[in-house]
C-alpha positions as CSV (number, residue, x, y, z in Angstrom):
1,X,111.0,90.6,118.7
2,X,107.5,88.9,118.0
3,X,106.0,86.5,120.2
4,X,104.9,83.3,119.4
5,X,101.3,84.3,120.0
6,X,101.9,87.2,117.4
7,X,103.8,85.1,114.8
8,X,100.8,82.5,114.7
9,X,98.0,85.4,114.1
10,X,100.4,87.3,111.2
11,X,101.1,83.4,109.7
12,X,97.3,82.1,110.3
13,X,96.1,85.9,108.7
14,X,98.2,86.3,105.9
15,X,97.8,85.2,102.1
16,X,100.8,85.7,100.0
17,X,100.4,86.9,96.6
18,X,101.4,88.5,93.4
19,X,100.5,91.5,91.1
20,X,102.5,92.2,87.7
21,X,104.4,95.8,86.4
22,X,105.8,95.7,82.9
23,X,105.3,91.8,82.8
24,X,107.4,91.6,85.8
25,X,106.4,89.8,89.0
26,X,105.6,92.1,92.2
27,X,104.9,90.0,95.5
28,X,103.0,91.0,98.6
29,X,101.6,89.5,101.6
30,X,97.8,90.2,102.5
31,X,97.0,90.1,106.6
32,X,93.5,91.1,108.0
33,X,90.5,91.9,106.8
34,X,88.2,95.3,106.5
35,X,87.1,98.0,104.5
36,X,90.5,100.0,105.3
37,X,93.2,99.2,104.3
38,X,97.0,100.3,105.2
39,X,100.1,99.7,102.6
40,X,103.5,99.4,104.4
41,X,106.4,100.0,102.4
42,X,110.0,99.0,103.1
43,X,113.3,100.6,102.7
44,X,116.3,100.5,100.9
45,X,117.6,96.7,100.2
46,X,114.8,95.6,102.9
47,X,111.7,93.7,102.3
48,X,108.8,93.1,103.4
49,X,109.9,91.7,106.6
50,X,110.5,95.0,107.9
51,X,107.4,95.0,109.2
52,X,107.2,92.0,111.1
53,X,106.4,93.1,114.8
54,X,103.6,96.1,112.8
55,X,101.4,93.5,111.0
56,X,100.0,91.5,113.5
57,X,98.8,94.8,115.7
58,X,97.7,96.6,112.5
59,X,95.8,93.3,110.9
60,X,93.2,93.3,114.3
61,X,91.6,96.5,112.8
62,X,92.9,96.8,108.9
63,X,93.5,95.0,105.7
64,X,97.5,95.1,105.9
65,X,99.2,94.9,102.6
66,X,102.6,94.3,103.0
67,X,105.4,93.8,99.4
68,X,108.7,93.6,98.2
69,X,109.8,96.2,96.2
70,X,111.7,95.5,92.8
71,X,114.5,93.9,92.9
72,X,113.9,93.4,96.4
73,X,112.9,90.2,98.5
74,X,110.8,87.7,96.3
75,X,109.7,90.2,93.3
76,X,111.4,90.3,90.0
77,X,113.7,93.4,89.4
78,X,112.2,96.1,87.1
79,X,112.3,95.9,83.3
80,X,115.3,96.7,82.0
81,X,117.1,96.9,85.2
82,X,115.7,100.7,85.5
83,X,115.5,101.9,88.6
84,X,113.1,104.6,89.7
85,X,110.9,106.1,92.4
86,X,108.2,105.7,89.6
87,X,108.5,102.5,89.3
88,X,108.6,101.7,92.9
89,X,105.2,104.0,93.5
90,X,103.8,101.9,90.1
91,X,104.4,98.9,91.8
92,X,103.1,99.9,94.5
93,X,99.6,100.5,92.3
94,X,100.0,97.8,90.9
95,X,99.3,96.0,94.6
96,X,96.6,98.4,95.2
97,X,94.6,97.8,91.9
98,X,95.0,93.7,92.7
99,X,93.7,93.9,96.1
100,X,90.2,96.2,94.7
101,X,91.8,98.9,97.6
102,X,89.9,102.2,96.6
103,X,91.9,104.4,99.1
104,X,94.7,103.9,101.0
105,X,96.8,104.9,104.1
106,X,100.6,104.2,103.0
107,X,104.1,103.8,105.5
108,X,106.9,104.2,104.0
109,X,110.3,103.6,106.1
110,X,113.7,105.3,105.2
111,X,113.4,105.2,101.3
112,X,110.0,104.3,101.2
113,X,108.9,107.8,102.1
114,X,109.9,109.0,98.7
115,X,108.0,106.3,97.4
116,X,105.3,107.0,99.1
117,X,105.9,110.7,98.2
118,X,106.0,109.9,94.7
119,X,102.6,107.7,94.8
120,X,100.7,110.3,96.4
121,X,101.5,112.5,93.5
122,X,101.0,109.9,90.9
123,X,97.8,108.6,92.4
124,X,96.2,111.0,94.9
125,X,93.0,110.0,94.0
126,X,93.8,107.1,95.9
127,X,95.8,108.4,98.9
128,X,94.3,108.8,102.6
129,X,97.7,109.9,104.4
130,X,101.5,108.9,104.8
131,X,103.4,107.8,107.3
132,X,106.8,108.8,106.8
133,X,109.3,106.5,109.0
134,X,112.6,107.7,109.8
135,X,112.1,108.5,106.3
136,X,114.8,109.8,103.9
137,X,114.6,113.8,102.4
138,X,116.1,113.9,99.4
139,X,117.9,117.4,99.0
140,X,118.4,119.3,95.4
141,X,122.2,119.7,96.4
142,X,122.8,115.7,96.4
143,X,120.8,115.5,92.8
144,X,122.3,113.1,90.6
145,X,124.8,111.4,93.4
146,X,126.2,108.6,92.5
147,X,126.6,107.3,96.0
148,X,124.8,103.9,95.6
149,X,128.1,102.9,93.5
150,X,130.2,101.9,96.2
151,X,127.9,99.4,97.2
152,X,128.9,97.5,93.8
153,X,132.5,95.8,92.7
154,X,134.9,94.0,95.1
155,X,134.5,96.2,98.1
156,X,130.6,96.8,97.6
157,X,129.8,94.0,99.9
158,X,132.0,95.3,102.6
159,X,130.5,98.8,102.3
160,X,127.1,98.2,102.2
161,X,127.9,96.2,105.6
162,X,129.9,99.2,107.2
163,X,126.8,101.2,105.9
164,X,123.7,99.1,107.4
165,X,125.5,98.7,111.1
166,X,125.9,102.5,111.1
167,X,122.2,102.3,111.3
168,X,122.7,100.4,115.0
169,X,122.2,101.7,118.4
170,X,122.0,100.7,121.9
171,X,118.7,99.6,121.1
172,X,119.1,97.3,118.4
173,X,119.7,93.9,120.3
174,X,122.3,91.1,118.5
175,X,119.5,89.2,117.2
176,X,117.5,92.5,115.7
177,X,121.2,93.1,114.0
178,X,121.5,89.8,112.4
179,X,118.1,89.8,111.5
180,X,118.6,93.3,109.6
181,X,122.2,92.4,108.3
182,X,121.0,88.9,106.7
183,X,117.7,91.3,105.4
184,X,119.3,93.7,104.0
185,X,122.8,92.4,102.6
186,X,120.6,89.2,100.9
187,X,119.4,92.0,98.4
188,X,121.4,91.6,94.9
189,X,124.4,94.3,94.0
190,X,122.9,95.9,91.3
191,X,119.8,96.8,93.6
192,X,122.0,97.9,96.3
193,X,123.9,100.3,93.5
194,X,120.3,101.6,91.3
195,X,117.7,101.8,93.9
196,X,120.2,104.2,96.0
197,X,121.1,106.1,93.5
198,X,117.1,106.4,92.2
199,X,117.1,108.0,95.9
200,X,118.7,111.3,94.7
201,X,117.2,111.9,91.9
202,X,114.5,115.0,91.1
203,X,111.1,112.3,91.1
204,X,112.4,111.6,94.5
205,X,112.0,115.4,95.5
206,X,109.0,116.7,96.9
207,X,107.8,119.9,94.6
208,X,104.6,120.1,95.8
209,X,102.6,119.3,99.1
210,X,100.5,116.5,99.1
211,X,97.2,117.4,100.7
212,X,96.7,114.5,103.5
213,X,97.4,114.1,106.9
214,X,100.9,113.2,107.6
215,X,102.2,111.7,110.7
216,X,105.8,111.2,110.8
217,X,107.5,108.5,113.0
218,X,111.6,109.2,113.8
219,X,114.3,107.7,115.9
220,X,116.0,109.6,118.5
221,X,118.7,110.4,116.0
222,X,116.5,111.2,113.5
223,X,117.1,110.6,109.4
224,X,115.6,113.7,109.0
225,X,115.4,116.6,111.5
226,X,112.0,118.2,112.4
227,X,112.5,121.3,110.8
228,X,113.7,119.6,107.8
229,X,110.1,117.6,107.3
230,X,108.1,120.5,108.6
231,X,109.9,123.0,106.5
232,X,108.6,120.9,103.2
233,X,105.6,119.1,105.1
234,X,104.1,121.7,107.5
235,X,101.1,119.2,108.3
236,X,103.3,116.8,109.6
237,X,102.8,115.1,113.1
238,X,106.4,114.6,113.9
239,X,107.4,112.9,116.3
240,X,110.4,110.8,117.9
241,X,110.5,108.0,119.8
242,X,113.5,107.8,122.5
243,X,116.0,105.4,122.3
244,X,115.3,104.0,118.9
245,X,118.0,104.2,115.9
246,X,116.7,103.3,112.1
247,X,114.9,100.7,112.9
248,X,112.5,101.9,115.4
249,X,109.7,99.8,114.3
250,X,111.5,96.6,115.4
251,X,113.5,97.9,117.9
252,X,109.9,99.6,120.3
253,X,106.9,98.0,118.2
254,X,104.6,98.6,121.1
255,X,105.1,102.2,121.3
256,X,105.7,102.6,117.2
257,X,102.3,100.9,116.7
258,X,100.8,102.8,119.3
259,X,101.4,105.8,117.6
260,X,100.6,104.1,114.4
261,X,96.9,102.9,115.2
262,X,95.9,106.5,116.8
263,X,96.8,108.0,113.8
264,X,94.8,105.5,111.5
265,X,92.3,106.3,113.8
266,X,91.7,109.7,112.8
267,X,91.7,109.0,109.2
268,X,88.2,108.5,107.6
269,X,87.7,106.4,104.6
C-alpha cells in the first residue's frame, strides 16, 4: 500500500476537476506537472483509485491525468444510460481537450484496454502509445454476450462479489482485498450490467493495428495470454510480472511502475 510520504505528494499535487460529454459531468484528478502527459484509465466498476500507488511515481516526471469513467466513481452515468466503448474513449477526449494535452500516452487496466483501443482509433492524432494492463481481449466468438446480466436482480450483488474475489491471489493482502471489494462493488447495478456487456461488443474489437508503441503489463496468470496480444498486437512489449493476480499495479507498484517509467521513457513527444 502507499506510504504516508507518497500519499502527501499525490494529495499536495493533485487538483480535482471536471470536463462534460453530452451535458453529463466526467471527473478527473490532475497530479504533476510537464509537457508530457500520461492518461490512466481504470477498469470495469473501478475508479480512479485504481491507481493510487502509480500516481505519485508517475507525477515526479509527467502530468498524470487520472478519471472516473461513466457511471463510475464521481462522474455522471452516460446520456441515456447508453453504454459504450465510444463513449468511454469520448470521455476520455473529453479530459484530454480540458487539460490543452496535444498528445498523449494512455493505461488502460482490464477493460480499459479496449477503451484505450477504441481512443486510439477514434483519436490517433492524439495518441503516443498504450499500455495495456492485464487488459481484456475481446474475442468475435463472445460478440453480443450478455454476461454483464447476472451482475443485476436479487443475486447480482452476490455475483459480482464471487466475480471480483476470483480476481485474488496470494498476493493480494486483506487490506488490498477490502480496498478492491468496497472499489468495485460501490459502483451502481446498472453499470455493473451495461459497461460489461459494452465489453463484448464489435467497437470493443480491435480491426485494425494502431500504429504506436505498445508495452503490455500482465499478472502471472495473465487476462490475456502472450500469444493472444501478440497475435493481434505484434509491437507489443509483453510482459509478466510474477506473483501478481489482476491487480498487479497495487499488489508490486515498485516493479509495475518500474516498468511503467522506462517505457515512458522511450516515448518522444
Amino acid at each position: 500500500m502507499r506510504t504516508a510520504t507518497a500519499a502527501m505528494v499525490f494529495l499536495a499535487a493533485s487538483a480535482l476537476a471536471g470536463a462534460t460529454l453530452d451535458g453529463q459531468k466526467v471527473h478527473y484528478t490532475v497530479s504533476g506537472q510537464g509537457t508530457r502527459t500520461v492518461i490512466l484509465v481504470h477498469g470495469w466498476t473501478c475508479d480512479e483509485t485504481s491507481w493510487s500507488e502509480q500516481v505519485p511515481a508517475l507525477a515526479s516526471h509527467y502530468r498524470v491525468i487520472t478519471l472516473d469513467l461513466p457511471g463510475h466513481g464521481k462522474s455522471d452515468p452516460p446520456k441515456g444510460g447508453q453504454y459504450s466503448m465510444d463513449v468511454f474513449a469520448r470521455a476520455v477526449e473529453a479530459v484530454r481537450a480540458e487539460v490543452k494535452a496535444p498528445r498523449v500516452v494512455l493505461a488502460g487496466h482490464s477493460m480499459g484496454t479496449p477503451v484505450i483501443l477504441r481512443y486510439a482509433r477514434l483519436y490517433p492524432q492524439h495518441t503516443v502509445a498504450l499500455v495495456f494492463v492485464d487488459g481484456v481481449m475481446p474475442s468475435r466468438e463472445g460478440l453480443n454476450s450478455p454476461f454483464g446480466d447476472q451482475f443485476g436482480g436479487p443475486d447480482g450483488l452476490k455475483n459480482r462479489e464471487a466475480f471480483v474475489r476470483g480476481f485474488f491471489t496470494e498476493a493480494t493482502t486483506p487490506a488490498l482485498r477490502k480496498k478492491i471489494l468496497d472499489m468495485m462493488l460501490a459502483a451502481p447495478e446498472s453499470t455493473a450490467v451495461r459497461a460489461m456487456n459494452a465489453t463484448w461488443t464489435p467497437e470493443a474489437i480491435s480491426e485494425d493495428i494502431p500504429r504506436v508503441p505498445i508495452l503490455g503489463l500482465y499478472a502471472a496468470q495473465p487476462c490475456a495470454s502472450r500469444a493472444t496480444v501478440l497475435a493481434r498486437y505484434p509491437q507489443t512489449d509483453y510482459q509478466q510480472i510474477p506473483g501478481t493476480g489482476h491487480f498487479l499495479m497495487l499488489e508490486k507498484p515498485k516493479e509495475f511502475n518500474q516498468a511503467m517509467l522506462e517505457f515512458l521513457a522511450k516515448q518522444k513527444y
